[in-house]
N, C-alpha and C positions, 0 to 999 in steps of 0.2 A: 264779670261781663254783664252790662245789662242789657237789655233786649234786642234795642235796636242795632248796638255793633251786632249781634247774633244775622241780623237782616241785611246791614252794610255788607258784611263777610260773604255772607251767600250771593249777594249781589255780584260781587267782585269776583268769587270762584264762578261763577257763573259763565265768566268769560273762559274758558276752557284753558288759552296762554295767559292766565293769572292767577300767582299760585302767592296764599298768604297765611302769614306767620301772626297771629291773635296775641294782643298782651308783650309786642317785643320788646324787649329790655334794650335801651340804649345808654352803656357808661358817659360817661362827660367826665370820668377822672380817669387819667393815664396812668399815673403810679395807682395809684388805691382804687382798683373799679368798684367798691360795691361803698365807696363815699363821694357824697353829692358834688356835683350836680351828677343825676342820671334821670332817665323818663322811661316811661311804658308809654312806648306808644298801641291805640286801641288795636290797629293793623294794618299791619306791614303788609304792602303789596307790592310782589313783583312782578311784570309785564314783562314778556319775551317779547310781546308784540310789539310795542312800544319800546321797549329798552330803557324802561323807567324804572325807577323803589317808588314806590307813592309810601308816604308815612299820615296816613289815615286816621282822622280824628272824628270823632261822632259825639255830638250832644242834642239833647232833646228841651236841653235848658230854654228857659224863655229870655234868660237874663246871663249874656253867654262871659260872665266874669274870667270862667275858669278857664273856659277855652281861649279867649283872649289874652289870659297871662301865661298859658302852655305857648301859644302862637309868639308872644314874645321873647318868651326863654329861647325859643329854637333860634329866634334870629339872634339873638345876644352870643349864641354858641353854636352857631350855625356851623364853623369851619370845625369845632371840634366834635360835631356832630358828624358831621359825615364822614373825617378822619376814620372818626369806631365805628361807625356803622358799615364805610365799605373794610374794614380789617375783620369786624365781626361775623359780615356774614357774607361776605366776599362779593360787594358789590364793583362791578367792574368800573372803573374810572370814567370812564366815558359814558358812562349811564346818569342821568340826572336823578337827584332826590328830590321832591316834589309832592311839597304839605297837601292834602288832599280832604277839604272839610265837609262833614256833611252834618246836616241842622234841617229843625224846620223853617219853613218859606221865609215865617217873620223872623226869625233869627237870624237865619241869614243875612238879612236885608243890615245886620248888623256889623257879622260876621265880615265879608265879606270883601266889602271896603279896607278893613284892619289887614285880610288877609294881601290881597292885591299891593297895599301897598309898601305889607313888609316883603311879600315874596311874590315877583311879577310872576312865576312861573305857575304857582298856585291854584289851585282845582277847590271848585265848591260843587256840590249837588245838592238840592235839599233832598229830604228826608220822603218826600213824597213821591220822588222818582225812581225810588230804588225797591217800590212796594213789588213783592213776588208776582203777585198777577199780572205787573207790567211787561214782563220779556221774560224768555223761556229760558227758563231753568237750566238747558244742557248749553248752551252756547250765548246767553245775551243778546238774541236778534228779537226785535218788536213780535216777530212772529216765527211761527216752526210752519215749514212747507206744508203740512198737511192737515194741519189746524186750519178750524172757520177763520177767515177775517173778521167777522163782525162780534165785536165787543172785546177785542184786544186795541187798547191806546196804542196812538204814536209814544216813541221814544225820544226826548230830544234830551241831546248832549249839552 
């Protein structure tokens, strides 16, 4: 794991109804699961609140090769991706899966576009919004009722 999924993750537990699984192993082979295709995705999030899987990708790359050819593979195997993924970890059918990128700003600006137009459902954040000092730690709101406002950022979604 390197650093920054460490920061993504805590970002995401942050939200109190989102609980996530680091490092998920997802088969792409039905007879043989542990021969390819198969991916780790960086983290798996679940949302009660939403009723979503977010499958969470994080790079800090400048030059986002890799994550745009993970971004592709999913869609190439999308239907068998989510086949194992709701049997694996019993995602309920009615719940959507929903690639969830985070990068910095200029990466993004890369990212982005690819991701939109392979999966309209698709979540980006950069890398900049997800820094611990922006929202509190027990619940993900801009601010805790009893904290100063001044010198806590807005939050935007």
């Amino acid at each position: 794991m390197d650093y920054f999924q460490g920061v993504v993750m805590e970002y995401l537990r942050a939200d109190r109804a989102c609980f996530v699984n680091p490092e998920f192993w997802i088969r792409g082979n039905l007879e043989h699961p542990h021969e390819k295709p198969h991916w780790f995705v960086d983290v798996l999030a679940i949302s009660m609140r939403d009723k979503a899987a977010y499958l969470c990708e994080v790079t800090y790359a400048k030059q986002p090769r890799a994550m745009l050819r993970r971004l592709h593979s999913w869609k190439e195997n999308w239907e068998l991706i989510n086949k194992t993924l709701r049997e694996d970890a019993c995602i309920d059918n009615g719940w959507p899966l929903i690639p969830w990128v985070f990068a910095p700003s200029l990466t993004m600006a890369i990212v982005e576009p690819v991701l939109k137009e392979l999966f309209s459902n698709g979540r980006a954040m950069t890398l900049e919004k997800v820094l611990p000092w922006l929202y509190c730690t027990y619940d993900r709101k801009p601010e805790a009722q009893d904290e100063a406002k001044e010198g806590r950022p807005t939050i935007v979604s």
